[in-house]
C-alpha positions as CSV (number, residue, x, y, z in Angstrom):
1,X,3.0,-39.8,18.7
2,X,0.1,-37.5,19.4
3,X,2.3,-35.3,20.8
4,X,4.5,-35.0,17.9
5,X,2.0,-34.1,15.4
6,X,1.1,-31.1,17.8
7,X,4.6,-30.1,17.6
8,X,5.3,-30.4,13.8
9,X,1.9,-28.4,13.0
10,X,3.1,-25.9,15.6
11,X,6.6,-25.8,13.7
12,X,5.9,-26.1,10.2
13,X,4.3,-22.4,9.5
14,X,7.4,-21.0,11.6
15,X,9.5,-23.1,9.5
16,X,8.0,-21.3,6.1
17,X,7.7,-17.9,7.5
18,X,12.0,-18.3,8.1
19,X,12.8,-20.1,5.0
20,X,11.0,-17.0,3.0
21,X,12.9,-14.6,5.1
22,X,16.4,-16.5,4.2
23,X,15.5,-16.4,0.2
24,X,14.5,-13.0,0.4
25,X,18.5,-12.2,1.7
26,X,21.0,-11.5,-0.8
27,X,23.7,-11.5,1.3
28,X,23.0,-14.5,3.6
29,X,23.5,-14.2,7.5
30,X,26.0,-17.0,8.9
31,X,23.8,-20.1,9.9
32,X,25.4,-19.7,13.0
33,X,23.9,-16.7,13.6
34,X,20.7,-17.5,12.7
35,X,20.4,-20.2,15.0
36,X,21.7,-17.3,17.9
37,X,18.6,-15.5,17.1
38,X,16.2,-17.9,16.9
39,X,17.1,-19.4,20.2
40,X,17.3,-15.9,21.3
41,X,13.6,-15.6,20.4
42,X,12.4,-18.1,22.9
43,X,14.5,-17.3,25.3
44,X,12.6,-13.6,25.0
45,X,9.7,-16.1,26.2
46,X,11.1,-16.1,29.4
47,X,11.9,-12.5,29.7
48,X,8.3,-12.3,28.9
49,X,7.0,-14.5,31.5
50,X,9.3,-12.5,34.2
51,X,8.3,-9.1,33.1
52,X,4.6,-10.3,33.6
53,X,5.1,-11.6,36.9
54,X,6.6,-8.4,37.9
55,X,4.0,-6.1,36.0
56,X,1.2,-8.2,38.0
57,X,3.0,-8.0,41.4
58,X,3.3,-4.7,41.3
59,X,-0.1,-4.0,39.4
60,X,-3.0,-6.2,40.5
61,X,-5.5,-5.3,37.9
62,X,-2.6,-6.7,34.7
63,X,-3.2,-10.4,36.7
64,X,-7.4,-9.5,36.3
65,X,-9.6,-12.5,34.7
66,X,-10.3,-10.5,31.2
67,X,-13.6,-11.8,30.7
68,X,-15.0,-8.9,33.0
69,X,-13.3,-6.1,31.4
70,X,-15.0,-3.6,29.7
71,X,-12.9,-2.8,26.3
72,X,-11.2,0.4,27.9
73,X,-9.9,-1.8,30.5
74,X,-9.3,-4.7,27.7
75,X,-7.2,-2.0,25.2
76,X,-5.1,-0.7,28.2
77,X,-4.6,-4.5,29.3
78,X,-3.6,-6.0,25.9
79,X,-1.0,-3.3,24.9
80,X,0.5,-2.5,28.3
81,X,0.2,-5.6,30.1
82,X,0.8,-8.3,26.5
83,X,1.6,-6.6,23.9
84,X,4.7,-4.2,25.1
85,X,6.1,-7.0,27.2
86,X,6.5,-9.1,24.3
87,X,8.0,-6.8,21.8
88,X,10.1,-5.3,24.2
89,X,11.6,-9.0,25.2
90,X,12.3,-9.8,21.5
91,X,13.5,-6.2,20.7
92,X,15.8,-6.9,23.9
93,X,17.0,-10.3,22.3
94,X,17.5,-8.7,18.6
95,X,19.4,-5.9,20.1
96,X,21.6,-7.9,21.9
97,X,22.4,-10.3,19.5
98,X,22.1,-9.3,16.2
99,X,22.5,-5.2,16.7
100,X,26.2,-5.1,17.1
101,X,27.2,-7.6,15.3
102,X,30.0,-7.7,12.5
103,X,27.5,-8.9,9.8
104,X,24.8,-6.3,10.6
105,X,26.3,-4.3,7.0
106,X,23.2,-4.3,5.3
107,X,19.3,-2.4,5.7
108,X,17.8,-6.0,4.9
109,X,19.7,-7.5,7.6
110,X,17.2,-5.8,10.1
111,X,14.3,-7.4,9.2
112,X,15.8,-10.8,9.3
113,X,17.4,-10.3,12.6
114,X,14.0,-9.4,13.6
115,X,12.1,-12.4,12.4
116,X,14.5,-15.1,13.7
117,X,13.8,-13.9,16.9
118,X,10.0,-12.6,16.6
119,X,9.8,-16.9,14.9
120,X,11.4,-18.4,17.7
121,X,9.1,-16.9,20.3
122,X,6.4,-17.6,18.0
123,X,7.3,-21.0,17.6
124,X,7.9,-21.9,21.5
125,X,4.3,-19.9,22.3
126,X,2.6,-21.8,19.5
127,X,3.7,-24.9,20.6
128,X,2.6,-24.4,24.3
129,X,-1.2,-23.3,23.1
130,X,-0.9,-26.5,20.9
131,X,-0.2,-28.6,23.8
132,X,-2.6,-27.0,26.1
133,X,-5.4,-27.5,23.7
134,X,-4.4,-31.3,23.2
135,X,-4.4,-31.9,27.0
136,X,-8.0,-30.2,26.5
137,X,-6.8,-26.8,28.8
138,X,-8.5,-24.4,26.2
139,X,-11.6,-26.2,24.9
140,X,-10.9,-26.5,21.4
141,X,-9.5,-28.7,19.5
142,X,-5.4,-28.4,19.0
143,X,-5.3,-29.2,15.1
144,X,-8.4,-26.5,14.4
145,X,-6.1,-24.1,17.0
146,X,-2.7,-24.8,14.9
147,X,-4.7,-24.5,11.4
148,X,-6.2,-21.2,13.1
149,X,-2.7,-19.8,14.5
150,X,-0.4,-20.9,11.1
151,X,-2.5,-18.6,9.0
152,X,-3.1,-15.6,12.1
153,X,-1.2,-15.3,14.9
154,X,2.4,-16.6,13.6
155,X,2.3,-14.8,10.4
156,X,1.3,-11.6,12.7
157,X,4.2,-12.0,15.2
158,X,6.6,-12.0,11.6
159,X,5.0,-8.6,10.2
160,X,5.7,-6.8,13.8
161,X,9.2,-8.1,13.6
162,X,9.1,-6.3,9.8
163,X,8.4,-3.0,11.6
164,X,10.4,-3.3,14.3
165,X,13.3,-4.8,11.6
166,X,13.2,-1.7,9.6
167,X,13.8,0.9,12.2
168,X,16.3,-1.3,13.9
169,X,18.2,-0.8,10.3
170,X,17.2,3.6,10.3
171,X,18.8,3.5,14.1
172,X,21.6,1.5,12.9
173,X,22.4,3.6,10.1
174,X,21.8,6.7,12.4
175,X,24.1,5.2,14.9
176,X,27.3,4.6,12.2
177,X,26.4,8.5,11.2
178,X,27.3,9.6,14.7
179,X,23.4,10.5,15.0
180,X,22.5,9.5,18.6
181,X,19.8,11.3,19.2
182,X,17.9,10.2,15.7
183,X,19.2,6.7,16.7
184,X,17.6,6.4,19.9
185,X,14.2,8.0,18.3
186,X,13.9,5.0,16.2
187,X,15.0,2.5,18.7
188,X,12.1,3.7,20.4
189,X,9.9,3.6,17.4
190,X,11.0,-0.3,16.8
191,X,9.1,-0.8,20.2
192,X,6.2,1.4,19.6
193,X,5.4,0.9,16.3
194,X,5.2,-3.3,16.8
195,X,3.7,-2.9,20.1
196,X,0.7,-0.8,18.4
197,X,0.2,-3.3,15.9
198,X,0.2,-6.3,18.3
199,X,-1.5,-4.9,20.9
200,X,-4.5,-4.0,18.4
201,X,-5.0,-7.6,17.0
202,X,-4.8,-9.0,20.5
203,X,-7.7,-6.6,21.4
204,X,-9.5,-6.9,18.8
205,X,-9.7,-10.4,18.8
206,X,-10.4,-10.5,22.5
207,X,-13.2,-8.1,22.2
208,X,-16.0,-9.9,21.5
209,X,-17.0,-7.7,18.7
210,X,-17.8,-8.5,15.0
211,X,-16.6,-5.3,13.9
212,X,-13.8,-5.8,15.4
213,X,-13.0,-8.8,13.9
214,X,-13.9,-6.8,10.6
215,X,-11.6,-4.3,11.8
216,X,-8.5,-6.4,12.4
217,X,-9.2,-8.6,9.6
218,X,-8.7,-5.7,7.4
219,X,-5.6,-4.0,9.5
220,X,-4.0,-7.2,8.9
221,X,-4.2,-8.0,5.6
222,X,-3.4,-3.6,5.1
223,X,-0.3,-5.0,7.3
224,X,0.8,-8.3,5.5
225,X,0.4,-6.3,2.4
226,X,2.9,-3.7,3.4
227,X,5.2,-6.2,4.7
228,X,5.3,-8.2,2.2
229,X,6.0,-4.6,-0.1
230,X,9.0,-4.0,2.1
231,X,10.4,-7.3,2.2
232,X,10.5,-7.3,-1.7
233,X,12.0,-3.3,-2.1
234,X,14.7,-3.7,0.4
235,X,15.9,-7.2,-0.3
236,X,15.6,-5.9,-4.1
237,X,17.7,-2.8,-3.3
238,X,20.3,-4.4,-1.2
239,X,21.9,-1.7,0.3
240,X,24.4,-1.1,2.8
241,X,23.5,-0.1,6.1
242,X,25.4,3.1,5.4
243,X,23.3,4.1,2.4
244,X,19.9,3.6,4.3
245,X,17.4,5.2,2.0
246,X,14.8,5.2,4.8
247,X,16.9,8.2,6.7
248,X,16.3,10.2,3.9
249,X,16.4,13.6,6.2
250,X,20.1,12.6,7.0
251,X,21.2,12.1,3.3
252,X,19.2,15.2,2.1
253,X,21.4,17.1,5.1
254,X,24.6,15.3,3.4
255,X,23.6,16.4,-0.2
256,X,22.9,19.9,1.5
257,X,26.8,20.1,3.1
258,X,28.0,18.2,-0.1
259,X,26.7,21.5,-2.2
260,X,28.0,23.9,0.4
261,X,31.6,22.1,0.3
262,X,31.1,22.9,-3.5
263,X,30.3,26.2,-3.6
264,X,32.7,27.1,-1.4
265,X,35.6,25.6,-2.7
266,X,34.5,26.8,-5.9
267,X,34.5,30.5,-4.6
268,X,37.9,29.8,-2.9
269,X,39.3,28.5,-6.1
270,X,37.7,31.4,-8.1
271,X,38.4,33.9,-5.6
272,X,43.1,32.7,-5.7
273,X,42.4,32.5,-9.2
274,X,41.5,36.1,-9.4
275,X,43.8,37.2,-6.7
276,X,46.4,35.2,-8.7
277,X,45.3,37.3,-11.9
278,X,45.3,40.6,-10.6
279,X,48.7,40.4,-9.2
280,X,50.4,39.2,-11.9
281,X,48.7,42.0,-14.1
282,X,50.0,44.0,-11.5
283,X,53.5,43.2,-11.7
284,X,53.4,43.2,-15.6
285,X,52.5,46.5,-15.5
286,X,54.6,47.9,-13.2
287,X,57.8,45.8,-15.6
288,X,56.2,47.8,-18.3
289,X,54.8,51.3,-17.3
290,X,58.6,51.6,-14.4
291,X,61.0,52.9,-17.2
292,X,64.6,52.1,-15.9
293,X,66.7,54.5,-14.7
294,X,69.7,56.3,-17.2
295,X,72.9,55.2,-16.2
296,X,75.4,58.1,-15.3
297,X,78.2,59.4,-18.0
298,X,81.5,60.3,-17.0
299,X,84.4,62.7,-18.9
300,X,85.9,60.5,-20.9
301,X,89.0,63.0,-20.3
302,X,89.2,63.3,-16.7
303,X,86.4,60.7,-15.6
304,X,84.1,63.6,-13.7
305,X,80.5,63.2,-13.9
306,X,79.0,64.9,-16.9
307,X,75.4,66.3,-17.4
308,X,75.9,68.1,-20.3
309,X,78.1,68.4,-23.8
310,X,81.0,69.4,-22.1
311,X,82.9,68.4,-19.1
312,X,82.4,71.1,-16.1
313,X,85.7,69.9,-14.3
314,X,88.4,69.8,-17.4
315,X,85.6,71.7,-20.1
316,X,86.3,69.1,-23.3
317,X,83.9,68.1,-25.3
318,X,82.4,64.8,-24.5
């Protein structure tokens, strides 16, 4: 029974975190998708825990006790040995679930993509801490741990999936423009940009330092805020993927050809019209100024060719 309670507190901010995210959706997502994603999102707890073993094989000092790192050490530990493993794991997931899929048709769709999976690793992690601390692995107690984690760490893992939501939705508009260089940039930036942001609250929180703490405390809520800003403008918006108002360098060039098209085809119809005008100017003035040629008289007594009064062949008068 104990056991259960752990569970449910792990769930329940998980639970409200996703149910906000579905609300927010105009155009709802298939249930059966959702489900996909989420279970995607711990499964990218796996992939975590496999990249990790890796990393640490192959670099000792990532498998180091952190207690005795300085906070150089601790920085370069948290966002290349926690922090880009994870979000590379559940940008893995969304991207292979949710990134070419037939109901990926709107910006919004991104960010929910995102969250199902950033929830569902959330919600497996949270409830392994839980259960550590209940079996009395982390010295504190696992109701104080899930209170602590509902308001920080699972919130947290949804705003990274926010960021990394909303340039999943630039590449994917990029990549239906035929863009693949600007689609790839932003892939990139749906790892980087996430990775920063985790990597820094790990850090901070590991560090030691009150002004740290100060300093994340504030981050995060500049963060949530944002997040929350987004959520509300795009789900408000509801635009199609195709009309992405976040690659606005790629509609400015379309308003740019647009114009050009214009112009020219205004010239080109200005320029026949003209042509058109000119020549049929032309031929009315040559109809009018060409005077037609007299036609030839002939005798009307012998039928010769006359040029004057009288007839040069026979001599009467015409």
């Amino acid at each position: 029974m104990e056991s259960l309670m752990i569970v449910i507190l792990a769930v329940i901010p998980v639970a409200l975190l996703l149910f906000y995210i579905y609300k927010k959706d105009f155009k709802k997502e298939s249930k059966g998708l959702l489900i996909k994603l989420f279970l995607a999102g711990i499964a990218s707890c796996i992939v975590t825990l496999i990249i990790t073993e890796v990393e640490e094989a192959i670099f000792p000092f990532f498998g180091s006790d952190t207690t005795y790192m300085g906070l150089g050490e601790l920085f370069i530990y948290f966002m290349l040995g926690v922090a880009i493993i994870e979000e590379f794991s559940k940008l893995l997931m969304t991207y292979l679930v949710g990134y070419n899929n037939k109901e990926y048709d709107e910006v919004f769709d991104g960010i929910v993509y995102a969250v199902f999976v950033s929830l569902g690793f959330a919600c497996f992690e949270n409830v392994l801490y839980l259960l550590a601390a209940n079996s009395g692995g982390l010295g504190i107690n696992p109701y104080t741990l899930g209170v602590m984690r509902g308001f920080t760490a699972v919130p947290s893992h949804a705003a990274d999936a926010v960021l990394m939501g909303t340039y999943l939705s630039i590449a994917k508009t990029y990549r239906l423009k035929g863009n693949k260089s600007k689609e790839k940039k932003n892939l990139i930036l749906a790892l980087v940009i996430p990775m920063l942001a985790h990597g820094f609250y790990d850090f901070c929180l590991s560090s030691g330092s009150g002004l740290f703490l100060l300093a994340i405390l504030a981050v995060e809520i500049g963060i949530f805020v944002y997040c929350v800003k987004k959520i509300n403008k795009i789900s408000k918006e509801n635009n199609h993927i195709l009309n992405n108002p976040e690659a606005n360098e790629d509609n400015t060039n379309q308003n740019i050809n647009y114009n050009q098209n214009v112009n020219n085809n205004q010239n080109m119809n200005y320029n026949q019209n003209a042509n058109n005008n000119q020549n049929m100017n032309y031929n009315q003035n040559t109809v009018l100024n060409t005077a037609p040629a007299s036609a030839p008289k002939y005798c009307r007594n012998c039928g010769s060719p006359v040029n004057g009064t009288f007839c040069s062949n026979c001599g009467s008068r015409q």
